[in-house]
N, C-alpha and C positions, 0 to 999 in steps of 0.2 A: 271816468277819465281814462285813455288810452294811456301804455307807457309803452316807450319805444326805445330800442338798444340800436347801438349804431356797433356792428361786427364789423370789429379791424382785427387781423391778426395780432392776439396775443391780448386782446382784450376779455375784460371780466364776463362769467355769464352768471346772471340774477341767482340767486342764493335757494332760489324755485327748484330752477333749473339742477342746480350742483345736487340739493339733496338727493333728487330724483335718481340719476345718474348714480349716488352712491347706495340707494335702496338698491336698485336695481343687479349690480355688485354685490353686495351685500344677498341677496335672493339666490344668484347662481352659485355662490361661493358654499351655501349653507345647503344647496342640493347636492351641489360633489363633493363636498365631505364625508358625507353616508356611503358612498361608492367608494370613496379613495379605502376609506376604514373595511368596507367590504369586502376590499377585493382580495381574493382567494389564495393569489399570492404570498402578497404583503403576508398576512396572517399567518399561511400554514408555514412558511419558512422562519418566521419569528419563533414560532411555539415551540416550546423543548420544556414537556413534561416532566422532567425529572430533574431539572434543572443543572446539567453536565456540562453545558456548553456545547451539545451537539444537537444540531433540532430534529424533532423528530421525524422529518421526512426522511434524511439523513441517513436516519439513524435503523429505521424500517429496509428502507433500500439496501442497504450493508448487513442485514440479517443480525442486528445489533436489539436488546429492549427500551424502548425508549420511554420507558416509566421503572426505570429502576436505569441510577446514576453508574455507571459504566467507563465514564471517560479516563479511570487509569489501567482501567485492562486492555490487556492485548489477546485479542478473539487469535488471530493468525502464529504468534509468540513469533516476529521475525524482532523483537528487542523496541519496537513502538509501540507506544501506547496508541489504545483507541482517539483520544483528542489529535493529537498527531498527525493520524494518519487524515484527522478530516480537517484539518489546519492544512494540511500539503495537500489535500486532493487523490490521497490514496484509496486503496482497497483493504478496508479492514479484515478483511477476510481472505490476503492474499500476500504469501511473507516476502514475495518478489513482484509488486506493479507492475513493470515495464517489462520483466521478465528478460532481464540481464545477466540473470545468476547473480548477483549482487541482490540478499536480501535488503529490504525497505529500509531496516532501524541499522542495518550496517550503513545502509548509501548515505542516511541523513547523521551519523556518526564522522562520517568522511567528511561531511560538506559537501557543498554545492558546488564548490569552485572545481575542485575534481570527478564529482561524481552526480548526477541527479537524479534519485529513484522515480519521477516521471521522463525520463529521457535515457532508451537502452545505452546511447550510444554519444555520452555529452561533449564530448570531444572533436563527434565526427571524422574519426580518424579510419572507421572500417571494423574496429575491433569494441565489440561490447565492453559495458563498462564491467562487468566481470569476469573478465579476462583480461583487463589488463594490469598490471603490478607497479599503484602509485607508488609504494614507499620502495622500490626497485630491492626488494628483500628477495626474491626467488619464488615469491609466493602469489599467485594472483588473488586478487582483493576478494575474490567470491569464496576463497580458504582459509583466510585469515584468522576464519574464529572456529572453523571449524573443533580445535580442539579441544574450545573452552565451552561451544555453546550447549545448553540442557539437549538431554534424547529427544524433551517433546517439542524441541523448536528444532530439530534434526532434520534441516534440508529437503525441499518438499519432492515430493516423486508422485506427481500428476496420475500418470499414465499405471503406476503400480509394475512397472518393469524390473524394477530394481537397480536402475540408476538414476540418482539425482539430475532433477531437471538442470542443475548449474553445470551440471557434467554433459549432459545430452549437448546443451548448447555447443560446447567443445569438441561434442564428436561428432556433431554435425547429425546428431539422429535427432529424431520429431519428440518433443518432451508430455507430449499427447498421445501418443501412437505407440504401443506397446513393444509395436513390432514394426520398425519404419519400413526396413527393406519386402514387408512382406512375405517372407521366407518361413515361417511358419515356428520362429525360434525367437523368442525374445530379445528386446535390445540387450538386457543385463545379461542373459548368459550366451552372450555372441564374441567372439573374443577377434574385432576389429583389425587392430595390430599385430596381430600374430605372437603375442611375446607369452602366450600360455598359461592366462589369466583373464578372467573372465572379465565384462567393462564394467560389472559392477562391485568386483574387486580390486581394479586398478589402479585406486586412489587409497585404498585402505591402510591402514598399518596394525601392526599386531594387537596394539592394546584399542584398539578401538570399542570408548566405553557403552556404545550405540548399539552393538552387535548382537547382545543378547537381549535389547532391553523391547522390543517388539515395536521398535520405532524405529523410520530409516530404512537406509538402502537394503539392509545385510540381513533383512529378516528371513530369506529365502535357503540363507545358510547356513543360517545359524552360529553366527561369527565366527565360518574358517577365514580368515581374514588373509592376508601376507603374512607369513613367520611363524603363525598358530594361533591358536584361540586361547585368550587369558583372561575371557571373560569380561562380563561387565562391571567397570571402573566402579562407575555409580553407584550399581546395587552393593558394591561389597564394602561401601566407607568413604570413598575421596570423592569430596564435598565440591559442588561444581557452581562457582559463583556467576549470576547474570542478569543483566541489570536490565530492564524496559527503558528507553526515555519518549520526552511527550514532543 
């Protein structure tokens, strides 16, 4: 005996039918599951071997081990820790991101609202964010810690001129370039301003505890600094407190 269905919109279809329709769903859904689970992506960004909270691709790209848990050290020592810096999108291996003179774990210390270690210039006012002096002290923000921070977190100098990259920015020389002007005399022992001090003694002060310690701008001098050499702070007892955060 024939059976026959009368199709009006929104009417039922035999119980044949529906299963069919849900096998069929059922069949394509159970083929790209194997693929969605496959894919190369998903996976290798998930994976973090050592369980840090940094995954390992991560963590390889930044010249970090990602089978030995790592995420409270700080590989660059600008005051972040390793999670930190891959929580913001940093460069674990570079104590200034943006390259603002403003190191990383000082900018994310400041806050965002005044300062963003992904953005040289968050204000957009003209003037880097290390150059310019949020708590209006006399100091710009890329000096701040200068006095407190350890020799081995001592201000990076890229180029090995003898002036800190945060300084170059300020004097308008190349924080890459040994010798910006080409002149065959380095940016550190070039004395810009004429005031009869070299640019990589400019900023110095007498007890600079950095100057003997073979870290830092002043290695070249051997810390004759401004006012005299009194040696390193450090090595001789006063105890220099500094803290990473994540």
């Amino acid at each position: 005996m024939s059976t026959y269905f009368e199709h009006r919109p929104g009417s039922l279809r035999p119980a044949s039918i529906r299963r069919g329709v849900a096998a069929v769903a059922a069949g394509l859904a159970a083929i790209a599951a194997p693929v969605a689970l496959g894919s190369p992506s998903a996976a290798q960004t998930a994976r973090d071997s050592d369980g840090d909270g940094m995954p390992n691709r991560w963590e390889i790209a930044h010249h970090l081990n990602p089978h030995r848990a790592n995420a409270r050290g700080d590989a660059d020592k600008d005051g972040l820790r390793n999670i930190g810096e891959f929580r913001r999108h940093l460069d674990p291996q570079a104590q200034d991101t943006d390259g603002d003179g403003d190191d990383d774990g000082d900018e994310v210390a400041d806050g965002t609202a005044s300062t963003d270690p992904r953005d040289a210039d968050t204000d957009d006012d003209g003037v880097l964010d290390g150059d310019e002096d949020a708590d209006h002290d006399g100091v710009d923000n890329e000096d701040e810690d200068d006095a407190t921070e350890p020799c081995a977190a001592d201000d990076e100098d890229v180029d090995s001129d003898g002036v800190d990259d945060e300084d170059e920015n300020e004097n308008g020389t190349d924080p890459e370039d040994a010798d910006s002007d080409d002149d065959g005399v380095n940016d550190g022992d070039e004395d810009a301003d004429g005031d009869g001090v070299d640019e990589e003694d400019d900023d110095d002060v007498s007890d600079d505890r950095c100057s003997t310690s073979d870290d830092g701008e002043d290695d070249d001098d051997n810390g004759s600094d401004n006012g005299g050499d009194t040696g390193d702070r450090a090595a001789s007892g006063s105890r220099v407190v500094w803290y990473a955060v994540g």
